[in-house]
N, C-alpha and C positions, 0 to 999 in steps of 0.2 A: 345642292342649293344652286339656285339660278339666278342671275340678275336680268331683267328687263330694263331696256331702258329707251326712250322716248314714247310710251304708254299713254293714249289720249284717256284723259280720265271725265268725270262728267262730276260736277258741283249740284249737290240736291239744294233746291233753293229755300228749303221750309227753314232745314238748320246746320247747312255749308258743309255737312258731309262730303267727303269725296269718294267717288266712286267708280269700276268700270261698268260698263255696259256687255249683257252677255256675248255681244259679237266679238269683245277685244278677250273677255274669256277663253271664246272658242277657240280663238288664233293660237293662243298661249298653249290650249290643251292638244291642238294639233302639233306646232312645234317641240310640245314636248315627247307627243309620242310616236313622232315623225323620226326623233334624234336629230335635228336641223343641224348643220354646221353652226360650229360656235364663230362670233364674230371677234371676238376678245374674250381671255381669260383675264381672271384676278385674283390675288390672295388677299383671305379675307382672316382679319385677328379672331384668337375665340378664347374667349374667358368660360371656364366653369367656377359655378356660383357654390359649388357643391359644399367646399371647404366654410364658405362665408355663412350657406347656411345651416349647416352642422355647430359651427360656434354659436349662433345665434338660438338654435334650439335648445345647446346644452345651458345657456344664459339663463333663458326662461323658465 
Protein backbone atom coordinates (compact mmCIF):
# COMPACT_ATOMS: atom_id res chain seq x y z
CA UNK A 1 0.00 0.00 0.00
CA UNK A 2 1.07 3.51 -0.82
CA UNK A 3 0.31 6.81 0.51
CA UNK A 4 0.20 9.87 -1.60
CA UNK A 5 0.23 12.97 -0.26
CA UNK A 6 -0.38 16.59 -1.57
CA UNK A 7 -2.51 15.20 -4.74
CA UNK A 8 -4.09 18.07 -6.73
CA UNK A 9 -7.50 16.79 -7.17
CA UNK A 10 -10.15 18.47 -9.41
CA UNK A 11 -13.99 19.14 -7.87
CA UNK A 12 -16.77 18.00 -10.72
CA UNK A 13 -19.04 20.98 -10.56
CA UNK A 14 -22.53 19.18 -11.48
CA UNK A 15 -22.25 17.19 -8.00
CA UNK A 16 -18.88 18.07 -6.05
CA UNK A 17 -17.28 14.77 -6.77
CA UNK A 18 -13.74 14.83 -6.37
CA UNK A 19 -11.52 13.63 -8.58
CA UNK A 20 -7.91 13.32 -10.25
CA UNK A 21 -7.29 14.25 -13.65
CA UNK A 22 -5.38 11.45 -15.92
CA UNK A 23 -2.06 13.52 -15.83
CA UNK A 24 -1.87 13.17 -11.91
CA UNK A 25 -2.79 9.29 -12.65
CA UNK A 26 -0.05 9.00 -14.94
CA UNK A 27 2.50 10.50 -12.35
CA UNK A 28 1.35 8.02 -9.81
CA UNK A 29 1.52 5.00 -12.37
CA UNK A 30 5.12 6.05 -13.28
CA UNK A 31 6.22 6.41 -9.69
CA UNK A 32 4.96 3.36 -8.95
CA UNK A 33 6.67 1.55 -11.56
CA UNK A 34 9.68 3.43 -11.53
CA UNK A 35 10.12 2.07 -7.54
CA UNK A 36 10.72 6.02 -6.76
CA UNK A 37 12.55 6.62 -3.49
CA UNK A 38 10.11 6.66 -0.53
CA UNK A 39 9.97 10.05 1.16
CA UNK A 40 8.49 8.74 4.46
CA UNK A 41 7.40 5.57 5.76
CA UNK A 42 4.39 4.77 8.16
CA UNK A 43 2.68 2.09 10.16
CA UNK A 44 -0.52 1.73 9.33
CA UNK A 45 -3.25 -0.33 11.97
CA UNK A 46 -5.18 -3.20 10.32
CA UNK A 47 -8.23 -4.68 11.62
CA UNK A 48 -9.75 -8.02 9.95
CA UNK A 49 -13.42 -8.00 9.78
CA UNK A 50 -13.39 -11.66 9.25
CA UNK A 51 -14.14 -12.75 12.94
CA UNK A 52 -17.03 -9.83 13.04
CA UNK A 53 -18.41 -11.10 9.97
CA UNK A 54 -18.46 -14.85 10.59
CA UNK A 55 -20.58 -13.98 13.85
CA UNK A 56 -22.90 -11.97 11.97
CA UNK A 57 -23.55 -14.70 9.48
CA UNK A 58 -23.90 -17.48 11.98
CA UNK A 59 -26.75 -14.85 13.64
CA UNK A 60 -28.63 -14.64 10.54
Amino acid sequence: MYVFKNVPAKVCEQCGEKYFSSKIYGIIDKLLKEKSELDETMVVPVISLKKFTDEAEAIS
